[in-house]
KOLVO-372834 format. One record per residue (C-alpha): residue in one letter; y negated, x negated, z. Coordinates in steps of 0.05 Angstrom, whole numbers, plus 5000, padded with zeros to 4 digits. Each point is the difference from the previous one (the first is absolute). Layout:
BEGIN
AYXZ;...
***
This chain:
BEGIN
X447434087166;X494649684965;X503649594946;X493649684970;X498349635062;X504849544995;X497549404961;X504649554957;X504249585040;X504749404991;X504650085063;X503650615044;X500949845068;X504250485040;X501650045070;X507550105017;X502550435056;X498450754979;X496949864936;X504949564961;X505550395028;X500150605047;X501949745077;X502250775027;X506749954941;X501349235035;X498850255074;X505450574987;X505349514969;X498749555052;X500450515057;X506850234966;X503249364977;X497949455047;X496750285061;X506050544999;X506049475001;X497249515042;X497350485061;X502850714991;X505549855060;X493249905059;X498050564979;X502050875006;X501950274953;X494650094950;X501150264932;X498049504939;X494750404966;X496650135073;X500149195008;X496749834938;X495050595023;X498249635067;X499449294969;X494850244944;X496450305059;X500949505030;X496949574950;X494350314996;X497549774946;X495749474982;X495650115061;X504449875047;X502149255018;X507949715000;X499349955081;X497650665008;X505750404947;X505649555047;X496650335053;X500050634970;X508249924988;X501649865066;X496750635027;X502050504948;X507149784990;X505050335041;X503449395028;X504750045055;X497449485040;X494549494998;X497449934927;X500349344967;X494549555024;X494750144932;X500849214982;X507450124987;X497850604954;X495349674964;X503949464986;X505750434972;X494350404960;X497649384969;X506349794979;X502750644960;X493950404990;X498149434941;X507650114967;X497650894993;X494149964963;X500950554930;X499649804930;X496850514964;X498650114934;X493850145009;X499049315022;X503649654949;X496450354937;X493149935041;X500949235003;X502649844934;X495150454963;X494949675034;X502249264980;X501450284932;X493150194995;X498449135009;X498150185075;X501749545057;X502650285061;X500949855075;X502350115066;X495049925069;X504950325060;X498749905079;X506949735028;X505749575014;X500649514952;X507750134984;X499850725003;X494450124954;X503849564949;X506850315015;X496950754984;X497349714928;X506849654990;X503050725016;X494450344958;X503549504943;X492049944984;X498149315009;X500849844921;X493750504990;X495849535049;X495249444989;X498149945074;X503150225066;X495249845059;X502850215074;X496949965058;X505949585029;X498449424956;X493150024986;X498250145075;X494750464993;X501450805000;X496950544956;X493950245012;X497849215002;X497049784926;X503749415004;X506450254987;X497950364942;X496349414971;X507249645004;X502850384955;X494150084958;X499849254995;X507249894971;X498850584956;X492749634970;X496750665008;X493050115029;X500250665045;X495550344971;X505449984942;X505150355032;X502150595029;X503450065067;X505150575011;X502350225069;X501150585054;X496449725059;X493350205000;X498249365048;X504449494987;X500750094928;X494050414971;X494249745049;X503049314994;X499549954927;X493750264989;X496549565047;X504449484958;X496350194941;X505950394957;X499650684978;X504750405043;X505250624988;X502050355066;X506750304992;X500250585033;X508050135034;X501450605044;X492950344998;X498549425047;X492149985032;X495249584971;X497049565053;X496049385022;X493749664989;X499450254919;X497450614999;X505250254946;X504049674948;X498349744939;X506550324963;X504950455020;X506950064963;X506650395026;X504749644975;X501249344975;X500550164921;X492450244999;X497749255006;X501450024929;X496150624983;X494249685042;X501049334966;X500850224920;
***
């Protein structure tokens, strides 16, 4: 980490699914709580711990599309006849996966040291509408924000500029005056720097760099070290 090229900025921007908070934590509560209750009896029996195993795999990730991890669930699943069809799944995993995301303290002290420092900070996140704002509501961060752009609303989707510039605009920053923190070295780290911000790749799960930048900007580990890259 090279702390000095970060220039002085006005505004934090952070993506939200496994950077905010870490989605492996919310995949296992809701492979346990919700995905457990509601379709344990189609299926053999399977031990809990082994189910929240397949549906991370499952998962896969974020370079693996919602379609495709349905998919993936139908045929690694031991069901004990046909699977659900992969809209019904999706539509269940839309509708509790947003109610398992983790607080963390992490998160919390992150956030408000940041705003204490006179910082502004945001939120640009590729989804549904209602289940991007349902994870902040269960985050309990939304007080810490001065913009929330989704793709949902704005209609656009990370890597596009536009949906950075959104939030950027309610903010009254000018990109190259803030710093863009996120896991996805496409959608978050390419997209923001051909936005014009400064960018912090945070690095989950010894995950591969990869995509059209040859290699990131910044690399953190955890979400705290923002502020060590930031002071």
């Amino acid at each position: 980490m090279h702390h000095k090229d970060v220039k002085p900025i006005q505004a934090v921007l952070f993506d939200l699914d496994d950077t905010l908070y870490d989605r492996i934590p919310a995949i296992r509560t809701y492979a346990t709580t919700y995905f457990f209750r509601d379709f344990h009896a189609l299926l053999k029996p399977i031990p809990q711990e082994i189910l929240s195993d397949v549906i991370v795999e499952a998962d896969g990730g974020p370079i693996r599309s919602g379609k495709e991890a349905m998919h993936a669930l139908q045929r690694m699943l031991p069901w004990k006849a046909t699977p659900p069809d992969w809209q019904q799944l999706m539509k269940h995993w839309f509708t509790y996966f947003p109610l398992c995301s983790h607080w963390t303290q992490e998160m919390e002290d992150t956030l408000r040291t940041l705003k204490q420092r006179g910082l502004k900070l945001a939120v640009v996140t590729n989804g549904q509408t209602a289940g991007q704002n349902q994870k902040i509501d269960t985050l309990g961060i939304r007080p810490y924000l001065d913009a929330i752009s989704i793709s949902g609303e704005v209609g656009v989707k990370k890597p596009e500029p536009e949906i950075f510039h959104h939030a950027l605009s309610i903010l009254r920053v000018a990109p190259q005056d803030a710093v863009f923190v996120g896991d996805n070295p496409v959608m978050d780290i390419y997209g923001a720097t051909r936005t014009g911000m400064q960018a912090i790749w945070l690095r989950r799960y010894d995950r591969p760099w990869y995509g059209p930048l040859p290699s990131p900007p910044q690399k953190i580990f955890a979400l705290s070290d923002v502020l060590k890259i930031l002071s």
